[in-house]
C-alpha positions as CSV (number, residue, x, y, z in Angstrom):
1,X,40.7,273.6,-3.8
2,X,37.1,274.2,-5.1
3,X,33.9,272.5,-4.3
4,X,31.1,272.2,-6.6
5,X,27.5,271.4,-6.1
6,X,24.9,270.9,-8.9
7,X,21.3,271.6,-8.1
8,X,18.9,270.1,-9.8
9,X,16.9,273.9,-9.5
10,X,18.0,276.5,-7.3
11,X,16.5,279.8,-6.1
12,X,18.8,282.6,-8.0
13,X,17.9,286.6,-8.3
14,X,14.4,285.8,-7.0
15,X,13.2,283.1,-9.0
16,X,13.6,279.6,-9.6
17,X,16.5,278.5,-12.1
18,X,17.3,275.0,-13.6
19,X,20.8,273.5,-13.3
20,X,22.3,275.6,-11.1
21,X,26.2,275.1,-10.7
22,X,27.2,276.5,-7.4
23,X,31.3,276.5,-6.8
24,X,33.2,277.6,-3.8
25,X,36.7,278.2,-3.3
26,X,38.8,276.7,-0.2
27,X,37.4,279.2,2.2
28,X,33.7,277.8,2.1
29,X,33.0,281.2,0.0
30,X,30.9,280.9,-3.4
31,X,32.9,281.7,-6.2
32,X,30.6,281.5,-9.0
33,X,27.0,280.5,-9.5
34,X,25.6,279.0,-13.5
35,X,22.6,278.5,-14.5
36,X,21.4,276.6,-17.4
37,X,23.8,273.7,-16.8
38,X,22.0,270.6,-18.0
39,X,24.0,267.9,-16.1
40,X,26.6,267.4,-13.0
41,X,29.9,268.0,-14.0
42,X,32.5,264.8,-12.7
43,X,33.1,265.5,-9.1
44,X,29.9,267.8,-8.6
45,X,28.1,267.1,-5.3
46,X,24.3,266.5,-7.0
47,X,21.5,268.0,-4.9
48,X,18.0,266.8,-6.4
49,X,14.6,269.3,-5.7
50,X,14.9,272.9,-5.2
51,X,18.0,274.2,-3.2
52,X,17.7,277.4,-1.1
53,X,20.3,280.2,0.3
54,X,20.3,278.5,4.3
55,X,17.3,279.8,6.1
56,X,18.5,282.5,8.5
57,X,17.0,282.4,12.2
58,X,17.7,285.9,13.2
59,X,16.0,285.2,16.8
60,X,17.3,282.4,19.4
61,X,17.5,281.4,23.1
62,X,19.6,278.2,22.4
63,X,18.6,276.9,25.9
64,X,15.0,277.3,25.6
65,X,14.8,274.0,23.6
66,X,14.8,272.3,26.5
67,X,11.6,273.4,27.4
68,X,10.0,271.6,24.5
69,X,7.0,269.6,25.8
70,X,7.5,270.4,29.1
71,X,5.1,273.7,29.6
72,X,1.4,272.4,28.4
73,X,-0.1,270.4,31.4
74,X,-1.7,273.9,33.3
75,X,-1.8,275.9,30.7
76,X,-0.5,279.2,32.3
77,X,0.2,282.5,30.7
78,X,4.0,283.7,29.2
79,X,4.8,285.2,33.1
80,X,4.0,281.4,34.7
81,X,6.0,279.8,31.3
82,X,9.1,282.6,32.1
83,X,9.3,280.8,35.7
84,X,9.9,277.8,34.4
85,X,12.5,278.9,31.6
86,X,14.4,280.4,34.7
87,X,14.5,277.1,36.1
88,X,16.2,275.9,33.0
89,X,18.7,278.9,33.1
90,X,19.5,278.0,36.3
91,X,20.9,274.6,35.6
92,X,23.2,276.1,33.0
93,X,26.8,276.1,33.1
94,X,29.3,276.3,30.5
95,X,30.2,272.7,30.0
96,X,26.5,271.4,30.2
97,X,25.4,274.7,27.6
98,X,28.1,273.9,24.9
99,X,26.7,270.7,25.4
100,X,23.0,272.0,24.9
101,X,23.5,274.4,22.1
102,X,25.6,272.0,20.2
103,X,22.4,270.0,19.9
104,X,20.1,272.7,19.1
105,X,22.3,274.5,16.6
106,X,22.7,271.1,15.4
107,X,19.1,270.6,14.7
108,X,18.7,274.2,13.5
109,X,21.0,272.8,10.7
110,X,18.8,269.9,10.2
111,X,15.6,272.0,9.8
112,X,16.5,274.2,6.8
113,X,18.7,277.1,8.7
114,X,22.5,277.7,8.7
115,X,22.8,280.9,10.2
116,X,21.4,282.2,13.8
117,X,21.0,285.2,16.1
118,X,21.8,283.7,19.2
119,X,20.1,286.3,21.9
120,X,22.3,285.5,24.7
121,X,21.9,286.8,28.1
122,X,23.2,284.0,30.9
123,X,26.5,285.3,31.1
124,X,27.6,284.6,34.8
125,X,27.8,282.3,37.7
126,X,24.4,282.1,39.3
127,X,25.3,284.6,41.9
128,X,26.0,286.9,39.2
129,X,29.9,286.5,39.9
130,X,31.4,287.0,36.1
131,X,32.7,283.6,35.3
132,X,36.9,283.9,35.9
133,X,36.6,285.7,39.0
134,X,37.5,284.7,42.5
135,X,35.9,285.7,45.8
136,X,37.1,287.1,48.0
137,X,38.6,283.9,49.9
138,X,40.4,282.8,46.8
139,X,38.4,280.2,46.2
140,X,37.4,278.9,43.0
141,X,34.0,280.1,42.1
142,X,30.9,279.0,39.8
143,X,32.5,277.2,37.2
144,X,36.2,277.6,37.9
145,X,35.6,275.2,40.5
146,X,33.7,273.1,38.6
147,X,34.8,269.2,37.6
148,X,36.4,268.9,34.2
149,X,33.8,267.3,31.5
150,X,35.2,264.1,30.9
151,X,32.8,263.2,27.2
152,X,35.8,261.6,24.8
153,X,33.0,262.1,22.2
154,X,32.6,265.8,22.8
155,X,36.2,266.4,23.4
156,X,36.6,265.2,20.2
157,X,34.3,267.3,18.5
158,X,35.0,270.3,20.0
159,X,37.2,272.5,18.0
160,X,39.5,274.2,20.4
161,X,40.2,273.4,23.8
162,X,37.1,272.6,26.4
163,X,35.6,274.9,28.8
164,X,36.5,272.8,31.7
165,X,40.0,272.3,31.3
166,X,40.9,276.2,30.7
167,X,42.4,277.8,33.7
168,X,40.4,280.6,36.0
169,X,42.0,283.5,34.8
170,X,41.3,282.7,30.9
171,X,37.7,281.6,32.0
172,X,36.0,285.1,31.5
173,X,33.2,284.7,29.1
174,X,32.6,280.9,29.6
175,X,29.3,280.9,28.2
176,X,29.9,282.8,25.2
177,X,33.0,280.9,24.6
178,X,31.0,277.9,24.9
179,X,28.1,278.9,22.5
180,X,30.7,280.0,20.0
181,X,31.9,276.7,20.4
182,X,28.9,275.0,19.8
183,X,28.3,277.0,17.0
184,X,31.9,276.3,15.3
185,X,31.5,272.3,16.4
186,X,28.2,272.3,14.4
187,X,28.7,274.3,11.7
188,X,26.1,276.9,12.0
189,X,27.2,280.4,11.4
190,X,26.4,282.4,14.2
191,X,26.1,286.1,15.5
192,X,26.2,285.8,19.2
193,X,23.9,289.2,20.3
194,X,25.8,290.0,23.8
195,X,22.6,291.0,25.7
196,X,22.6,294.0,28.1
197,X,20.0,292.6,31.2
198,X,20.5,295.6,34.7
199,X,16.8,295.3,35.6
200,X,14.4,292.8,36.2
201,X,11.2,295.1,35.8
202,X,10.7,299.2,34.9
203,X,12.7,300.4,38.2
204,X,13.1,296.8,39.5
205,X,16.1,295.3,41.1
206,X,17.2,292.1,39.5
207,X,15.8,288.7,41.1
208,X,17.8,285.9,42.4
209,X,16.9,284.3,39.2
210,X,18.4,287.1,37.1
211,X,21.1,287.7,39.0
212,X,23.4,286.0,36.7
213,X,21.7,287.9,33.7
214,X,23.7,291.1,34.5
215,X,26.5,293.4,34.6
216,X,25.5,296.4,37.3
217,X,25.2,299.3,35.3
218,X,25.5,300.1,32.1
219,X,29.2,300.6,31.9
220,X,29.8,297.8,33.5
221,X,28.2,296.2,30.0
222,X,29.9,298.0,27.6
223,X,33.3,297.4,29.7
224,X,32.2,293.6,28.7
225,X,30.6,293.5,25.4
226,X,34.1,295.8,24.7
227,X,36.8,292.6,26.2
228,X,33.8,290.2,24.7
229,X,34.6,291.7,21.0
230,X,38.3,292.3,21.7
231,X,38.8,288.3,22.8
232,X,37.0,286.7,20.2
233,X,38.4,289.1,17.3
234,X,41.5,287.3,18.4
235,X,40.2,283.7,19.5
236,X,37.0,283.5,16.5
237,X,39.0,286.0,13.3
238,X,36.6,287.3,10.9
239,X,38.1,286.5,7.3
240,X,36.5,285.8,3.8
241,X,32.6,284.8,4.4
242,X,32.4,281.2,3.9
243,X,35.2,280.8,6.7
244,X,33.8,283.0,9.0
245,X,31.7,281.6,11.7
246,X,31.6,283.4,14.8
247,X,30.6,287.5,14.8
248,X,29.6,289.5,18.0
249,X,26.4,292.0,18.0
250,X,24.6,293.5,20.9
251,X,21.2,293.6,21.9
252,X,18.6,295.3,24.6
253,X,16.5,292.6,26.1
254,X,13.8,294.8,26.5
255,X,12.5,298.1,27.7
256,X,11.6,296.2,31.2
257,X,16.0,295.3,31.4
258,X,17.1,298.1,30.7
259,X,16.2,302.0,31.6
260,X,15.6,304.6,29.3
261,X,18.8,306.9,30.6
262,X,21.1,303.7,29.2
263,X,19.5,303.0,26.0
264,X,21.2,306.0,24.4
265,X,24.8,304.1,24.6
266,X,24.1,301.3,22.3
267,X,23.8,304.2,19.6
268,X,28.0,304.2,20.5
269,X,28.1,300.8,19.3
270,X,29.0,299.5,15.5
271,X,26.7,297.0,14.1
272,X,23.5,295.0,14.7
273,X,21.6,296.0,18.2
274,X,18.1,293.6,18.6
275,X,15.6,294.3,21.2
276,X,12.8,292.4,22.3
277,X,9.9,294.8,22.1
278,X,5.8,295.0,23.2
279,X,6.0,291.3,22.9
280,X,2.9,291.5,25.4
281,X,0.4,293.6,26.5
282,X,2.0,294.0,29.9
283,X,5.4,295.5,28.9
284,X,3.6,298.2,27.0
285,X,1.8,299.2,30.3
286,X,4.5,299.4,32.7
287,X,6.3,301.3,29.9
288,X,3.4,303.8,29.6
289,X,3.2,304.2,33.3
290,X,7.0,304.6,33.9
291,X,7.4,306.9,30.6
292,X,4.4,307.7,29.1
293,X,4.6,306.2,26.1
294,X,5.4,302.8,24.0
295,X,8.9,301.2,24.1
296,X,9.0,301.9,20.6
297,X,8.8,305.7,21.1
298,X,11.0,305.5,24.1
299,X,13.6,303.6,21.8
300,X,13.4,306.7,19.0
301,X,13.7,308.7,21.8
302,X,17.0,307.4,22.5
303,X,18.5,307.6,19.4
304,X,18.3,304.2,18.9
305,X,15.6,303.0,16.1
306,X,17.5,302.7,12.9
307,X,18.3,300.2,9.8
308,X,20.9,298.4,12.7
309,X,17.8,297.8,15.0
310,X,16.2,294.5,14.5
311,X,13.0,294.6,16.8
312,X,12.1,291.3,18.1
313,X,7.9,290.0,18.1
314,X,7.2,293.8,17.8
315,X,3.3,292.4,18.5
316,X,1.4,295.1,20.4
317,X,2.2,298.1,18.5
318,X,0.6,301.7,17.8
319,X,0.1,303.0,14.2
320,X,2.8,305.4,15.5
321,X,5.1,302.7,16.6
322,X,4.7,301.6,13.1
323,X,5.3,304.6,11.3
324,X,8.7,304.8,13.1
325,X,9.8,301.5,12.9
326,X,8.8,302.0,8.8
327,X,10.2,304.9,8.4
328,X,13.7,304.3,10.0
329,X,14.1,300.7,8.0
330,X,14.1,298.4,11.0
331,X,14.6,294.6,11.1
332,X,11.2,293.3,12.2
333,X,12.4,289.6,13.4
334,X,8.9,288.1,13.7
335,X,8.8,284.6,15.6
336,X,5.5,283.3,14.8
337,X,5.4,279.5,16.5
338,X,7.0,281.0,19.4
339,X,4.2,283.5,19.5
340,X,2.0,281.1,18.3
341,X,2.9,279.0,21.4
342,X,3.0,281.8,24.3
343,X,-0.3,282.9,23.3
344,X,1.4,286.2,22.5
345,X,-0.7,287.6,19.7
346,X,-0.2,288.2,16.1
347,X,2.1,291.5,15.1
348,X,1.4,293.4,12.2
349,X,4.0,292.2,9.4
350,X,1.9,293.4,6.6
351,X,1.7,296.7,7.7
352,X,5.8,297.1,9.2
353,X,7.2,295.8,5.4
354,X,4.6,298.3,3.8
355,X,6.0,301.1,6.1
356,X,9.3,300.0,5.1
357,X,10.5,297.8,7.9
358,X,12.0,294.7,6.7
359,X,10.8,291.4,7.6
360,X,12.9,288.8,8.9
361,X,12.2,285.3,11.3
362,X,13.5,283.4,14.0
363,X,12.3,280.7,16.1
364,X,12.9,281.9,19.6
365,X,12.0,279.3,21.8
366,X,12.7,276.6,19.4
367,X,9.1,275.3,19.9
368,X,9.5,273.7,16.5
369,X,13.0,273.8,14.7
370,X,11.6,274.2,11.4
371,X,12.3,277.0,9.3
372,X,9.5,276.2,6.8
373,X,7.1,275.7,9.4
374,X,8.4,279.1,10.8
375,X,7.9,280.6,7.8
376,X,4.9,279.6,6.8
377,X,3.6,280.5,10.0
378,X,4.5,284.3,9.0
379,X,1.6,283.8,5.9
380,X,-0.7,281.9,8.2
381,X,-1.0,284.2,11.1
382,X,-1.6,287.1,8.6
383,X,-4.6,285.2,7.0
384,X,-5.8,284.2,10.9
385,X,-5.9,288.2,12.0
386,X,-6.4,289.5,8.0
387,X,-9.4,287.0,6.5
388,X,-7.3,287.7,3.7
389,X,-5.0,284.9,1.7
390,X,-2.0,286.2,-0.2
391,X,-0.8,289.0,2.0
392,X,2.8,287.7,1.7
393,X,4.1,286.6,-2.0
394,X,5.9,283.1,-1.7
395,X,8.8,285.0,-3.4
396,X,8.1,287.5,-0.1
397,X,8.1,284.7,1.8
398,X,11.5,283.0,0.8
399,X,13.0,286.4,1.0
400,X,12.0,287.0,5.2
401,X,13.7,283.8,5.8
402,X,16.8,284.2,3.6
403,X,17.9,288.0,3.2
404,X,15.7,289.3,5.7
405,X,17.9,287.5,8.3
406,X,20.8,288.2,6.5
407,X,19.8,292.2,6.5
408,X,19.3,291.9,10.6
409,X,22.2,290.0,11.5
410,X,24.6,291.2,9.1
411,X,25.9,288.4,7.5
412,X,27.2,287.7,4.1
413,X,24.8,285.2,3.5
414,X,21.0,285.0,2.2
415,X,21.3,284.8,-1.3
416,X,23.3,282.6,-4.3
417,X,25.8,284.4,-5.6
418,X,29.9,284.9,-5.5
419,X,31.2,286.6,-2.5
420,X,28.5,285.5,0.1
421,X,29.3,282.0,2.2
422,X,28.2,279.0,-0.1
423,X,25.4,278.0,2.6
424,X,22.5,276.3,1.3
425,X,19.5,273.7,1.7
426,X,18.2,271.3,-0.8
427,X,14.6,270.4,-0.7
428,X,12.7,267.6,-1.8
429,X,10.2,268.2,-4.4
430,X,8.9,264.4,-4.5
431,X,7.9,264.0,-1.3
432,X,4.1,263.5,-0.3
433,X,3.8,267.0,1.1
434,X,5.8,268.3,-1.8
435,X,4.8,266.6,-5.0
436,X,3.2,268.8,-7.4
437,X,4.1,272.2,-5.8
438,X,4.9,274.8,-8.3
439,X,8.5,276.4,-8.2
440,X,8.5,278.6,-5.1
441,X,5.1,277.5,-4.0
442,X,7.1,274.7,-2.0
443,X,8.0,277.8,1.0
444,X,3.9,277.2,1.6
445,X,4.0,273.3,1.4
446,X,7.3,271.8,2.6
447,X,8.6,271.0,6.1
448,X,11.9,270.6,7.9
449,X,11.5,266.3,7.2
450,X,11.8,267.8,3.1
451,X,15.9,269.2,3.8
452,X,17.8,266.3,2.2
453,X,20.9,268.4,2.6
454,X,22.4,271.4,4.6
455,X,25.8,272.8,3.4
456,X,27.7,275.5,5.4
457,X,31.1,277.1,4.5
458,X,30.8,274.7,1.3
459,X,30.5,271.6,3.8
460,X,27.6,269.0,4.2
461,X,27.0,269.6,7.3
462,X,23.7,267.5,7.6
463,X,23.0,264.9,5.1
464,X,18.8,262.9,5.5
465,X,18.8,264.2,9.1
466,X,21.8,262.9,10.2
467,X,24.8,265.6,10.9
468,X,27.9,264.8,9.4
469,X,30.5,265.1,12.0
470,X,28.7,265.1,14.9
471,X,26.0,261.8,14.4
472,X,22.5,261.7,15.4
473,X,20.9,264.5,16.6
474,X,18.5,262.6,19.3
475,X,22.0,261.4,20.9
476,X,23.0,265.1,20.9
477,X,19.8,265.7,23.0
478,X,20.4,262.4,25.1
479,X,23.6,264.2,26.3
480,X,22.0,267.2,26.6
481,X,19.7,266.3,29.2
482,X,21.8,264.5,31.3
483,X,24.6,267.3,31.4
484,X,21.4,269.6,32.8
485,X,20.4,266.3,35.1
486,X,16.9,266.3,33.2
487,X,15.5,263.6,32.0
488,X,14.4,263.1,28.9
């Protein structure tokens, strides 16, 4: 059976068109998109203002949110922040995360995105026991000896069977299982980046802290990424687009996690690879020291930069860095509030798309949830280190948030037309931060409180601020907090 949705104007081929007819087909997948339609056929959904592809956050650390408000009273640098965000990572286990990232993935819905890279890297007990496994005394361990999550309300809206009540032996990759969930729950289409973490500096054992960040050596992360694609291809089945919810990628955290004789390997793999990179001054120095050069170069060196490779911040670079990163057509997933709010620095966007890399965003830390706040913060931190206004088009703009995200993550989505996954966002043009902004202008003037409506798979998922299915999103974060024990 068909859904149709009739936007008032809608961004189609780059520009904006006026009665746009959007149908898709029982899969969530749009089978056609008109324009020129002058009124809502019977049955039509009607979405008023100016309706978007869903914004694409191509960067994430679902857990981070927490963290909101919480960082500011010293001030402190991004090391003294990191401390803190271990803390958080600490408190994680799979019951309380599905709980968390159904919040935030819920509120990443309600602030103008329906796709995200989620850059996942806590994947074990705290000891760094994989989740499943049994010491040596038989016991149950880390969360197979945890209590079962007795919620009615997130029983009920968890699609599949909880995390607590599965037996030890089918518990192995708890925490992707339950961000997957989350994901699914929500109705955010996600590409879970299963993140390879052995070091915790250049030549650096792994903390206590990290410890549950890693998997040994590097075969012992492909061995797991490997049974990570294998389960879910049978537990999360990639079909037609608009169905298709959950996809596996890998990424690098960074040239401090993982050494320079592994990085060669992820060239093996199929599909996206992300990697954090020169995201501050301090990585670049350790990596000159240990290798003598950038983690850029040391990446080429490896075999590694190409049009798979979506490089994270990318904020302290070289002209030469550039000129690789340009030349081999890169994702450049820019995170500019996140940046913004670790006093990171500004990277040079202008320059990477002018090379050739292509531009895309994510939020990171989730500092805001916003994705026209995020992208505007692309334009406004080029005019900050430029003195120049203009350097990226609104069209350029809208693009870096839609198919930029689309390109890094590879997912049929970022655009209106038949084939991709009917996922959208309908904006208000009325409101009193939007009134009088011209057609495409309203990527420089809206804000997250301007999404009326969020469809996914050809489903409101988010309708005012309010998510269908799953209520409201403060109550989400209520839970949130007290399955970490925090309060709020």
């Amino acid at each position: 059976m068909s859904t149709q949705f009739w936007c008032e104007t809608a961004w189609v081929d780059g520009a904006v068109a006026n009665g746009v007819l959007l149908t898709s087909d029982d899969t969530g997948t749009l089978s056609s998109v008109e324009t020129g339609i002058a009124s809502a056929p019977a049955g039509a959904e009607v979405a008023p203002g100016l309706t978007l592809p869903g914004g694409v956050n191509a960067h994430s650390h679902a857990f981070h949110r927490i963290l909101r408000g919480r960082t500011h009273g010293d001030g402190g640098t991004f090391w003294t922040w990191r401390e803190v965000m271990y803390s958080v990572a600490a408190k994680l286990e799979p019951e309380s995360y599905e709980t968390v990232a159904r919040a935030v993935f819920a509120e990443m819905l309600a602030g103008g995105y329906t796709s995200v890279g989620e850059f996942h890297y806590v994947h074990h007990a705290q000891d760094g026991t994989p989740y499943g496994a049994e010491p040596e005394s038989g016991r149950p361990h880390g969360d197979a000896a945890a209590n079962e999550f007795t919620s009615a309300r997130e029983d009920e809206s968890r699609p599949r069977g909880d995390a607590a009540g599965d037996s030890a032996e089918n518990r192995a990759h708890a925490m992707e299982r339950a961000l997957a969930r989350a994901a699914a729950s929500a109705g955010i289409r996600i590409r879970l980046l299963d993140t390879c973490y052995l070091t915790g500096a250049i030549d650096a054992e792994l903390s206590d802290e990290q410890a549950r960040f890693g998997d040994g050596t590097i075969d012992g992360y492909m061995d797991r990424h490997a049974a990570l694609s294998t389960a879910f291809a049978d537990e999360f089945p990639v079909g037609d687009p608009g169905e298709s919810f959950v996809h596996i990628g890998a990424a690098i955290h960074s040239i401090r996690a993982v050494p320079a004789a592994n990085l060669p390997r992820f060239a093996e793999l199929d599909g996206p690879v992300h990697v954090h990179l020169s995201e501050q001054p301090a990585e670049n120095e350790a990596c000159r020291t240990a290798y003598g050069t950038t983690p850029t170069q040391v990446l080429a060196r490896s075999g590694v930069v190409g049009p798979n490779l979506s490089a994270v911040h990318a904020t302290h670079l070289s002209e030469d860095d550039i000129a690789v990163l340009g030349r081999s057509r890169a994702s450049i997933v820019m995170c500019p509030c996140t940046e913004a709010d670790l006093a990171d620095g500004i990277g040079p966007a202008r320059e990477l798309a002018d090379a050739g890399a292509v531009i895309s965003l994510g939020s990171d830390q989730h500092v805001v949830l916003d994705a026209l706040r995020e992208t505007q913060g692309l334009e406004a931190g080029e005019r900050l280190r430029s003195a120049q206004r203009g350097r990226f088009s609104p069209s350029e703009l809208i693009t870096a948030l839609t198919e930029g995200g689309a390109r890094s993550l590879e997912l049929p989505v970022g655009s209106l037309e038949a084939g991709k996954a009917c996922d959208f966002v309908a904006l208000r043009t009325d409101s009193m931060r939007t009134f009088g902004s011209l057609d495409e202008q309203i990527i420089l003037t809206a804000t997250s409180a301007d999404v009326h409506l969020t469809v996914s798979g050809g489903r409101v998922r988010v309708r005012e601020g309010v998510h269908a299915e799953l209520g409201d999103i403060s109550d989400l974060y209520a839970q949130a907090f007290a399955a970490l024990g925090m309060e709020g």
